[in-house]
Structures are given as C-alpha cells and as structure tokens.
C-alpha atoms as one frame of an Amber mdcrd trajectory, in Angstrom:
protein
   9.038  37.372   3.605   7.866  38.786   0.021   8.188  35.833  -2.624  10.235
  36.980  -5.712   8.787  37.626  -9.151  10.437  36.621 -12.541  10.304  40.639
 -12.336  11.869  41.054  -9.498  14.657  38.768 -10.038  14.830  40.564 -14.175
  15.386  43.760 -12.084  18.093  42.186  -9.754  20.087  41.427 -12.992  19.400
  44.648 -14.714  21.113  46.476 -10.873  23.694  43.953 -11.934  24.414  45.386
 -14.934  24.345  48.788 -14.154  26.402  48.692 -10.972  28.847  46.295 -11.546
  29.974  47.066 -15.069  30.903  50.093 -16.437  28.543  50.957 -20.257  31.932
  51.006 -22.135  32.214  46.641 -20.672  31.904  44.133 -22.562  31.527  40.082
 -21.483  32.948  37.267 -22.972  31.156  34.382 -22.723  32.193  30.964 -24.132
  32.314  32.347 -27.923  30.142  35.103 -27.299  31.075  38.940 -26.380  27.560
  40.553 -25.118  27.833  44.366 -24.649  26.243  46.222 -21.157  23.226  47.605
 -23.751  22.752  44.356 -25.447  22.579  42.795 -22.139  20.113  45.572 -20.668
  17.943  45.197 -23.909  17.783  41.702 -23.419  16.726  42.504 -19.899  14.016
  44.743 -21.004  12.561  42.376 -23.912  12.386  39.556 -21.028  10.720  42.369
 -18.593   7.802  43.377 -21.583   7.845  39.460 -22.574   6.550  38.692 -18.752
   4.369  41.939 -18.955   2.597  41.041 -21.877   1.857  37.135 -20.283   0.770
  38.760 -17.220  -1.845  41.311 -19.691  -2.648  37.814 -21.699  -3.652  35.574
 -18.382  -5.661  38.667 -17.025  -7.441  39.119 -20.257  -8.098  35.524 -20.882
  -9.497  34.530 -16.969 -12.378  33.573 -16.527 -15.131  33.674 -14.101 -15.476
  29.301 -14.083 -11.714  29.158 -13.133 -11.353  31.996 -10.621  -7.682  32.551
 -12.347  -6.739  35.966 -13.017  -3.050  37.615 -13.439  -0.346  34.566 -13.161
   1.955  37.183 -10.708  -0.508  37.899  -8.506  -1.457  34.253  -7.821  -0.182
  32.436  -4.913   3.176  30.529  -6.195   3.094  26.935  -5.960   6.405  26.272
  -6.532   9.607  27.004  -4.136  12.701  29.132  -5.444  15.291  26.649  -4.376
  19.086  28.025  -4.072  21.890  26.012  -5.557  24.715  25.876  -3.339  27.684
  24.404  -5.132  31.781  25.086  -5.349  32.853  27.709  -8.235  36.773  27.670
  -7.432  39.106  25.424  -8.845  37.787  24.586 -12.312  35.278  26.537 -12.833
  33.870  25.467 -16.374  33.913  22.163 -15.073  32.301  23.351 -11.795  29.307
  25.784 -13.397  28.483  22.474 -15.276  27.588  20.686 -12.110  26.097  23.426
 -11.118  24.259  23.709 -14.282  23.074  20.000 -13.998  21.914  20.312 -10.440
  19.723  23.609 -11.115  18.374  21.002 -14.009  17.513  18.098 -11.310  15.736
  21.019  -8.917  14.028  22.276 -12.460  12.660  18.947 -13.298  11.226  17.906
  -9.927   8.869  20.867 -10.533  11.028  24.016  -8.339  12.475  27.126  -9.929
  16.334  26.622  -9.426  18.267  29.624  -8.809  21.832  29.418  -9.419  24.405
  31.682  -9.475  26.832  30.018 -11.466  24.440  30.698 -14.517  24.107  34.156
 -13.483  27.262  36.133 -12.501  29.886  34.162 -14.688  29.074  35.470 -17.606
  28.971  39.090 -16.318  31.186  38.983 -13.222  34.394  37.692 -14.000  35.310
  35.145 -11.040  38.843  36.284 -11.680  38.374  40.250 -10.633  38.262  40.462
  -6.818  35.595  43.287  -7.136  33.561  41.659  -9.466  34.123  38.703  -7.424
  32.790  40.302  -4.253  30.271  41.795  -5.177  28.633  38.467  -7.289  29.201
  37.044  -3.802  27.198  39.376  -2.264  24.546  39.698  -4.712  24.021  36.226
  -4.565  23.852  36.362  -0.601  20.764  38.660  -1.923  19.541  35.892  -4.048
  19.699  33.317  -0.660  17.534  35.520   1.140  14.366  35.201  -1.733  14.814
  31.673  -1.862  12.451  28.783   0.272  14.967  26.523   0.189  18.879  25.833
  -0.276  20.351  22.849  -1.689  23.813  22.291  -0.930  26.092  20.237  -3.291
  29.645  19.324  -3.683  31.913  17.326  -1.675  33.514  20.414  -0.148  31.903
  23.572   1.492  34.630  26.820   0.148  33.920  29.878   2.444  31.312  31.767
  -0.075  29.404  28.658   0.294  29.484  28.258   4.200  28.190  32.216   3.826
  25.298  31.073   1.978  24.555  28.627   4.545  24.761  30.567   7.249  22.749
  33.214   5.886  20.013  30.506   5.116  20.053  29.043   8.880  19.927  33.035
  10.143  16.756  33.515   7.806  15.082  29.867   8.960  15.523  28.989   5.408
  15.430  24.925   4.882  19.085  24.014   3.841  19.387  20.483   2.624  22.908
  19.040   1.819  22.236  16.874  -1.329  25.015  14.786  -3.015  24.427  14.772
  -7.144  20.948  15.321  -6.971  19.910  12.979  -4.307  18.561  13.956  -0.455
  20.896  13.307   2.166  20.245  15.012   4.910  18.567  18.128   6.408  21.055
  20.537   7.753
C-alpha cells in the first residue's frame, strides 16, 4: 500500500473542494466565511509551500548525511486515523476530536482527523455533503497505518471506519481519552 504525501492528502482536499461544493459556495466557519477560491488558493500556497521544502532539502543534502528530498525518504512516522463520534453535539464533539488528533500529534504520529477536515467545508447538516465527507473519509482510512478509536459509543459511520480498517489489515486500537486499551 502507497504511503500518503502531505501532497497527496493537499490534493484529496483540493477534489474536496471542487466536487463537493459548487464555485458560487461559501463556508462558514466559527466567525469565518472562506470562499471555494480562497480555499483552493490556500490549497495551492500549501502545495508550492511543500514544493519549495522538498527543492530546499534536495538542494541542501549532502553527501556525509546520505539525505536527499524529505518526500522521497522512507516515512518514519505512521498516519494514524482518529475515530471519534461527530453526532449529537458536534462543537463539543470536533473538540475531542481535536484534542485526541493533539495526543496522537505529540507522541510523534501524524493524526488524521476528519472532524478538522470536512466540518468546515461539508456541512454535517446536508445529507449529501454528509455522505460524501463520510465517504471521503472512508478514503482517508484506507492511507492510514493505524486507527485509533475513541468515544464511549461506536455511531454507524464509525463502525464503517472500523470495518474498513479490519478489511485492509489496518491496526485498529480502541483508546479511551488518549490512553491504550485494547487492540481490536
């Protein structure tokens, strides 16, 4: 299974943007109403931001260290999947999330969590944009070395993600705020 690139996953959010909103949309978020081209400029400047560190580390390797381009090295850290409920309260529950994708962030893995993605341009609300968030982060499961799986209760998106992650022989671990449990 390919490993996913900052690129890749600045590409998966750009398809986001073109597919699931219309050019004319516009997202509220908190206080803040981003527009479909400030959002895909944003997406670009991240793209040529990553471009121009990849250019740097080539240009700056040397022969004593071996290193050369930072995406072409072998990654030493796992993309780990946050698993947690969005239904119900959903500010309240994208905080948890928020904090948990923090915890997998400081023990040294790259936390990828939906609830920090979609929200803010898939309103949770909107069955479509609903669905296809859902989906998309199915997508997102499917890159990822690892799932962590938080919450007291599993909804039905979740127990998707799961499965997905078993089918795929991807590690699931149920965790309760931050802390191992068990292995699933």
């Amino acid at each position: 299974m390919k490993t996913a690139s900052i690129i890749d996953l600045l590409e998966f959010l750009e398809y986001i943007a073109k597919t699931v909103l219309s050019p004319a949309s516009e997202l509220p978020y908190y206080n803040v109403t981003f527009t479909i081209s400030e959002i895909r400029a944003a997406l670009r400047d991240m793209n040529e931001g990553c471009e121009l560190y990849s250019q740097f580390r080539q240009e700056t390797a040397t022969e004593e260290t071996g290193k050369g381009n930072f995406c072409h090295q072998e990654p030493n850290h796992k993309l780990v999947y946050i698993c947690a409920p969005l239904r119900g309260d959903v500010e309240r529950n994208i905080e948890f999330a928020r904090q948990r994708a923090q915890e997998v962030f400081r023990a040294g893995e790259v936390p990828i969590c939906p609830h920090l993605l979609f929200p803010p341009i898939a309103d949770p609300c909107n069955e479509s944009e609903d669905q296809a968030a859902r989906e998309m982060g199915l997508w997102l499961v499917a890159l990822c070395q690892q799932v962590n799986v938080y919450g007291n209760s599993c909804t039905a998106g979740m127990q998707g993600e799961i499965d997905l992650a078993q089918q795929l022989n991807i590690p699931v671990k149920l965790m309760e705020g931050g802390v191992r449990n068990e292995e699933k």
